[in-house]
N, C-alpha and C positions, 0 to 999 in steps of 0.2 A: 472508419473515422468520419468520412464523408455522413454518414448518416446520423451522428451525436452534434456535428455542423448544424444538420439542416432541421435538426428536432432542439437545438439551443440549450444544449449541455454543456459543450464546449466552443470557446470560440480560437481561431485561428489567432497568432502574434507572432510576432517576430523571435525565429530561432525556435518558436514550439506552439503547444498549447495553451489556453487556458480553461479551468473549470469557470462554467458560468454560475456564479455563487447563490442565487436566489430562484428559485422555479416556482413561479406561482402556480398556486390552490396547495402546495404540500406543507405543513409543519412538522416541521425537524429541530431535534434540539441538538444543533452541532458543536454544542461543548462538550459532550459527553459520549465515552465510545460505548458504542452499541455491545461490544463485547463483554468489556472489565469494568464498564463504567467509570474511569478514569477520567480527568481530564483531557481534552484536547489541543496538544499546541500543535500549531499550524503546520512546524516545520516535518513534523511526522506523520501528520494524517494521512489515510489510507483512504480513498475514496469508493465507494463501491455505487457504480449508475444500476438501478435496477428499474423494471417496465413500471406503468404508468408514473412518471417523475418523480420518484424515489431515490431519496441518494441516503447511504447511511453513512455514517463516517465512525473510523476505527480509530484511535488513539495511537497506532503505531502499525507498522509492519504483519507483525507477527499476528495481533490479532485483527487485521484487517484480513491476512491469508488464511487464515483458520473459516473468519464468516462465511467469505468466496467457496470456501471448500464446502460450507454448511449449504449455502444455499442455490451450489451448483450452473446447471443451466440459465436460471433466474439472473444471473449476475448479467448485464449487458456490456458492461465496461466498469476496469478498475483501473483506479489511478494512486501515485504516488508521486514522493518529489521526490528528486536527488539530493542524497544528504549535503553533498556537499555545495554545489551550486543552488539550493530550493526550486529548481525549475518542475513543472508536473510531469509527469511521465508517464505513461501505459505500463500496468504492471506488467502483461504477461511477457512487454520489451524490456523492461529492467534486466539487472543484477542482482541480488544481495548478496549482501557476507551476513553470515552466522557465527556468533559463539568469538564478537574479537574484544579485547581488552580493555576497551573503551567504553562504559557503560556511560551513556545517554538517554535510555528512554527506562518504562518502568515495567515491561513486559520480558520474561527469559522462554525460551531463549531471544535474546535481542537480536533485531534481525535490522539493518538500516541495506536503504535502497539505492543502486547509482541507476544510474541512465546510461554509463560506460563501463566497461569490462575494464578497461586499462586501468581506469578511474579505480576502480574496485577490490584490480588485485591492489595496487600500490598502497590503498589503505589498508589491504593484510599486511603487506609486506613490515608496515610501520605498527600499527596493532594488534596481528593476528585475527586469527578467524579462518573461513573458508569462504568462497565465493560460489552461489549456485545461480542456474539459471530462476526463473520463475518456476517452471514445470518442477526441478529440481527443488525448487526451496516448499510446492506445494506438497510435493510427496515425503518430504523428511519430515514436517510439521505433522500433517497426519499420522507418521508411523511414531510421532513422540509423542504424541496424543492418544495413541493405540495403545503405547507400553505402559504409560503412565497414567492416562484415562481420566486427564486433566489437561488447561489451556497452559 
């Protein structure tokens, strides 16, 4: 993290991070996910930092973990926000739930992010779903991409 500090990706605040939104000499069109082409609302974007000041932005979850997997190594840092609180958060520190009842974004399977476990089961608890790590939500995504050989 120190080193997304000192190259002005992110800057430090209070209680957490923030994405520093503007990096000069790069044009990004960040209303549009790089994935499905969708719309981008704020409260779900998926941030992907990649080298020379590259940031791509995914329109949700789902297809923000799908890119990271595309584009591997290359990724430097990925960020999300917690659904419920919007604060940003480090993917690979997240949680998600998969598959709960509450349909909010426009990508299946719908995948929304906490930044706490607690936080995450208790929205199963009330919506259903399942709760995976990152590691765990990159690997299920890929093998439902394998079977089905679509995002």
């Amino acid at each position: 993290m120190i080193y997304l500090v000192e190259e002005g990706y992110i800057m430090k605040t209070f209680g957490g991070i923030t994405l520093v939104r503007e990096v000069p000499g790069v044009i990004q069109n960040v209303n549009e996910c790089v994935l499905c082409n969708c719309q981008i609302i704020s409260r779900f974007v998926y941030k992907l930092i990649l080298p020379n000041n590259i940031i791509e932005n995914a329109c949700c979850a789902h297809c923000g973990i799908i890119r990271q997997y595309q584009l591997g190594d290359n990724v430097i840092q990925a960020l999300c926000n917690d659904f419920l609180t919007d604060r940003t958060v480090s993917a690979s520190l997240a949680w998600f739930v998969m598959n709960s009842s509450l349909r909010v974004g426009c990508c299946r399977p719908q995948i929304l992010s906490f930044e706490n476990k607690e936080h995450a089961d208790k929205f199963v608890q009330a919506f259903g779903g399942k709760v995976f790590s990152f590691q765990e939500t990159l690997e299920s995504i890929h093998i439902k991409q394998v079977r089905e050989k679509r995002c």
